[in-house]
LOMI-746510 format. One record per residue (C-alpha): residue in one letter; x, y, z. Coordinates in pm, whole numbers, plus 50000, padded with zeros to 5 digits. Example, Ala and Ser with C-alpha at 12.3 -4.5 7.8 and 13.67 -1.06 7.14 Angstrom:
2
A512304955050780
S513674989450714
// end
This chain:
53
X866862933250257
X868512926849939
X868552889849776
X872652892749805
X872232899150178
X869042870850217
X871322844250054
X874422854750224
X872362850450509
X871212818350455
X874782804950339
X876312815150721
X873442799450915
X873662763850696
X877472765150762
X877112774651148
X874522748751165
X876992722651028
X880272731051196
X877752727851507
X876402694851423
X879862682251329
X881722692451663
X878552675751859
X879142647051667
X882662643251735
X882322650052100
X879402621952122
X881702599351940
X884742602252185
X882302597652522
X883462636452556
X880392639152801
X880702674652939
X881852689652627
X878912669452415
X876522684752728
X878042719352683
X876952724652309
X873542710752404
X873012738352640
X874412761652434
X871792758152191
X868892754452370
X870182788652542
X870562804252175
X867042787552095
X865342809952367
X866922841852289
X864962861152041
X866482872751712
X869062894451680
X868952897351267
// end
């Protein structure tokens, strides 16, 4: 894998990760309960998959 492709890489995951904290976030902050439980389980489901890079 190429540098180009390992920091291009890098830069998608750090922006998921942050448009996924920030939507938690604002669902936690508005009592959005199911919503706020949905993303939760979402990423605990994601957390047990293995790796598809």
């Amino acid at each position: 894998m190429s540098v180009n492709k390992l920091v291009e890489r890098m830069a998608y995951e750090a922006i998921a990760s942050f448009d996924t904290e920030t939507r938690f976030r604002a669902h936690a902050a508005t009592a959005d309960v199911p919503a706020t439980l949905a993303i939760l389980d979402r990423l605990d489901r994601e957390d047990t998959e293995p790796d598809k890079g």
